[in-house]
C-alpha atoms as one frame of an Amber mdcrd trajectory, in Angstrom:
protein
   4.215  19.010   3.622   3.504  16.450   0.733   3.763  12.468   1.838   7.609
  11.304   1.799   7.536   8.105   0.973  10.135   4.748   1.286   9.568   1.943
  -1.382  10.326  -1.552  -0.653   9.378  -4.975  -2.100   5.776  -5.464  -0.281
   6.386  -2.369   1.643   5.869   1.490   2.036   6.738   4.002   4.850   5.435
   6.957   4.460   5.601  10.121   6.739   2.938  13.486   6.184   2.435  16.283
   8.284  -0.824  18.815   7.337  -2.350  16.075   5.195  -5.828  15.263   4.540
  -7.197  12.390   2.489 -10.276  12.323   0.817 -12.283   9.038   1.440 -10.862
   6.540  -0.261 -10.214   2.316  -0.060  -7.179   0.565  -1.655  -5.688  -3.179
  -1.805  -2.841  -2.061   0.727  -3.333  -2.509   4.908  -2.457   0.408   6.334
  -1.025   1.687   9.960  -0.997   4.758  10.599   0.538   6.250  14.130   0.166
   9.739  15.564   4.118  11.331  15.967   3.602  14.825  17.664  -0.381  14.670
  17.734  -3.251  12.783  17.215  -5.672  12.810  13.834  -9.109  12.683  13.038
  -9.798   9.200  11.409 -13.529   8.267   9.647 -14.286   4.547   8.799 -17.100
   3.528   6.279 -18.293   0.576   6.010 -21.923  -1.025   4.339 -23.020   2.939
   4.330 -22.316   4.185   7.626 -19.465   6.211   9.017 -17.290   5.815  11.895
 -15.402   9.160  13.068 -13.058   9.116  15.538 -11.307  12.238  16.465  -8.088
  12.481  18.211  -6.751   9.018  17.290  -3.338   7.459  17.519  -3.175   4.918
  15.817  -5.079   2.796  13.560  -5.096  -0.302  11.578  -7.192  -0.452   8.351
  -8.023  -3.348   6.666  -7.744  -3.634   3.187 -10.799  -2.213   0.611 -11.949
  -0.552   3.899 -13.299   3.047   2.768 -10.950   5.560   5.302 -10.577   9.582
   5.512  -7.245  10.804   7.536  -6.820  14.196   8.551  -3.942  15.813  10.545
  -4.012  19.710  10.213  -0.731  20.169  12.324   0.492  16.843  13.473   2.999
  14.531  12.024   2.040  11.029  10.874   3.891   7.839  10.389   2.334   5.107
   7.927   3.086   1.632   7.087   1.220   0.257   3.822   1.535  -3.429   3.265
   0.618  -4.809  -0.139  -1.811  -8.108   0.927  -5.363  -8.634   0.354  -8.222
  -8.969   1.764  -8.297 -13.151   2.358  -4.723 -13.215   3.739  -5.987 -10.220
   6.418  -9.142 -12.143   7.165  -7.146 -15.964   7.385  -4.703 -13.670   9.780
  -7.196 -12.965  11.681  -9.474 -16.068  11.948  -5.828 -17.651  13.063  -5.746
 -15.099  15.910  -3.706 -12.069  14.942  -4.057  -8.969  16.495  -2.852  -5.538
  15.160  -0.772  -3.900  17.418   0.541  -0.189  17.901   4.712  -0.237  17.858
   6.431  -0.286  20.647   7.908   3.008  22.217  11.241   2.204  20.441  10.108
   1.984  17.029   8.395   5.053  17.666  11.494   6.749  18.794  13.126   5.306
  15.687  10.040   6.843  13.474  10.575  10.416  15.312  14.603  10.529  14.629
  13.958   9.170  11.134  11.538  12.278  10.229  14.663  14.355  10.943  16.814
  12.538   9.493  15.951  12.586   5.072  19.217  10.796   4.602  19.160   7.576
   6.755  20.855   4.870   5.073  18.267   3.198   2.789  18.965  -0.166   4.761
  18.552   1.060   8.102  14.717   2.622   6.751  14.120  -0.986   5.853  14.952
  -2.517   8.966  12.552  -0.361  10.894  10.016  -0.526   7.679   9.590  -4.616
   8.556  10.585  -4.267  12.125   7.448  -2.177  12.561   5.143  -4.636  10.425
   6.641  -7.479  12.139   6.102  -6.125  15.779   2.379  -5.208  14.579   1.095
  -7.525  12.377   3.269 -10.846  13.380   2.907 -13.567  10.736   1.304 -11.527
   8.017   3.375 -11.355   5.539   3.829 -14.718   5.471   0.117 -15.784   4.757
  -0.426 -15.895   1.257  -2.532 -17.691  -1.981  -3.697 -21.529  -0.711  -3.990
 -22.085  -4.865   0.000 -22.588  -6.586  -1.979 -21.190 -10.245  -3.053 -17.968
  -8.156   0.095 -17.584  -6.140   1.905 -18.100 -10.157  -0.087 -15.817 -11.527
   0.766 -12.898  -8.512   4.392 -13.631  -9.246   3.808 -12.775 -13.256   1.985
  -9.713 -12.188   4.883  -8.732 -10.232   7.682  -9.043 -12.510   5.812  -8.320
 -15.506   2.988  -5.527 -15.749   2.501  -5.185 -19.594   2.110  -8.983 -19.910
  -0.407  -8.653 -16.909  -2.358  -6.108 -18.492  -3.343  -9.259 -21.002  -5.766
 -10.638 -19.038  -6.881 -13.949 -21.473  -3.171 -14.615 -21.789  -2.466 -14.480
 -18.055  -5.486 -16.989 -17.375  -3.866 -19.006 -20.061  -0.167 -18.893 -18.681
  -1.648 -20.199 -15.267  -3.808 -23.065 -17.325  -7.291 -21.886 -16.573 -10.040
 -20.694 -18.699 -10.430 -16.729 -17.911 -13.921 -17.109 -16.064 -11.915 -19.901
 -13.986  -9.616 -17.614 -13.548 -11.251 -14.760 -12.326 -13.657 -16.601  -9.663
 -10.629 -18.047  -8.636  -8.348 -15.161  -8.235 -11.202 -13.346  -6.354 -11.965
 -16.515  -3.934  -8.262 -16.529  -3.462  -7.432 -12.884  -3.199 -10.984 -10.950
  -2.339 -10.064  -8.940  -5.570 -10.523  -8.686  -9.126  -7.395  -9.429 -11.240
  -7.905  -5.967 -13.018  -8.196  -4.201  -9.372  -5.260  -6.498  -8.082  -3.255
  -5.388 -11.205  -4.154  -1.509 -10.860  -2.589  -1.606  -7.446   0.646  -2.671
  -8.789   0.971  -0.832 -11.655   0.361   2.433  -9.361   3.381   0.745  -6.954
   5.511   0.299  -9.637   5.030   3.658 -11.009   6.628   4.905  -7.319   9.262
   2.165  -7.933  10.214   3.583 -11.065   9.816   7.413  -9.375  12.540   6.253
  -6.613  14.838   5.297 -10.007  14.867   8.631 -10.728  12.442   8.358 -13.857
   9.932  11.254 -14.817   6.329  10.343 -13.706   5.352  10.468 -17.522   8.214
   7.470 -18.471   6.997   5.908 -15.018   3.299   6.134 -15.923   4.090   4.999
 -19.613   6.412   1.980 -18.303   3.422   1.288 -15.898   0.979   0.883 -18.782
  -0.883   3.863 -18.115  -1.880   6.294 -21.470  -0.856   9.403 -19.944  -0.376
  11.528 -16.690  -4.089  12.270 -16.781  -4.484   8.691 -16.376  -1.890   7.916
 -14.005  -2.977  10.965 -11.553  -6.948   9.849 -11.923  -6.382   6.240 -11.104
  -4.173   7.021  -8.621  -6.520   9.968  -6.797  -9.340   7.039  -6.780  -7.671
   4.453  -4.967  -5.443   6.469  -2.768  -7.232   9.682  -2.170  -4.512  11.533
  -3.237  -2.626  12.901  -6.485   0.948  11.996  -7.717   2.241  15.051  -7.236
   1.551  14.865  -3.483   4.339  12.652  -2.792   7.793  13.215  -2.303   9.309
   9.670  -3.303  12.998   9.345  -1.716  15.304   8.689  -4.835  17.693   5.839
  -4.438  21.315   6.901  -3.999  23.074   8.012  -7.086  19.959   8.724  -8.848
């Protein structure tokens, strides 16, 4: 079954069953639970790999090099768009991923029967679960007001993004400022930082109801070839894998 996947602001639930990544790292933290079975996870990190079969869940950081496979079972995922230096600061201050909570896992169980929950009530468990596991996260963000400005133009404004002198400019810093800066403050570069979202806004624009080629052209990428190759590299996976749940009346 492809990955379903539920869009929100800094958010994405996702459910897959008989899905296998290839190894792959992206900006995103991601949870992933076991819902009828357990998976076989493999961690790499400075050249060495970490396999763990039969695992249930798992919390993995962001840019950490991962490889999911689940031949049968059914897995729930939580992606969280943060970086690297709000994880670490999380941590540092004490947090502690946790697995959810028998309920939410009852509530992730009914929803993968259920392809027409109210988009509100998918939500409510989407940040219920983050909230329950990673307390406090969401709320840690950019020390630097020109860095936390210039993630708030990226948002709301991809093409202008994609100018990368004028964006150090709009945030009054010379680009070399700019990008030491934004990669003290973020553990990124701007042009990785800025990939991420344009791939998340391309999903956006899928659960609108728009074609992947007007999504991947509205996105700033050249074509679907492009889209589909910068999407396989950071998320192991191709476009056409995912079955993005279209907004009502779309």
């Amino acid at each position: 079954m492809p990955l379903r996947i539920h869009l929100y602001r800094n958010l994405a639930l996702c459910f897959s069953n008989n899905h296998q990544s290839s190894l792959h790292a992206h900006q995103a933290l991601q949870m992933t639970v076991a819902l009828d079975g357990p998976f076989d996870l493999e961690l790499e990190e400075e050249g060495c790999r970490d396999r763990t079969p039969e695992a249930h869940f798992v919390c993995i950081a962001p840019q950490q090099i991962h490889q999911i496979s689940a031949k049968t079972s059914t897995l729930g995922y939580l992606y969280l768009d943060t970086n690297p230096v709000a994880y670490t600061k999380w941590r540092e201050a004490g947090g502690t991923p946790t697995p959810p909570d028998a309920s939410i896992l009852t509530a992730l169980r009914d929803l993968v029967r259920d392809r027409n929950a109210d988009r509100d009530t998918v939500e409510a468990l989407a940040y219920r679960w983050c909230e329950h596991s990673l307390p406090g996260l969401l709320a840690v963000g950019p020390s630097d007001p020109r860095i936390a400005r210039a993630l708030d133009i990226i948002d709301h404004d991809l093409l202008q993004a994609l100018n990368y002198a004028g964006l150090a400019r709009h945030v009054h810093l010379s680009p070399s400022r700019f990008a030491n800066l934004f990669r003290e403050q973020t553990g990124l570069p701007v042009r990785n930082y800025v990939l991420w979202r344009r791939l998340v806004h391309v999903f956006e624009r899928l659960e609108h109801g728009d074609s992947i080629t007007s999504a991947a052209h509205n996105a700033g990428f050249s074509d679907c070839a492009h889209l589909s190759r910068s999407f396989h590299r950071i998320c192991g996976a191709k476009p056409s894998d995912m079955n993005v749940v279209q907004l009502p009346g779309h």
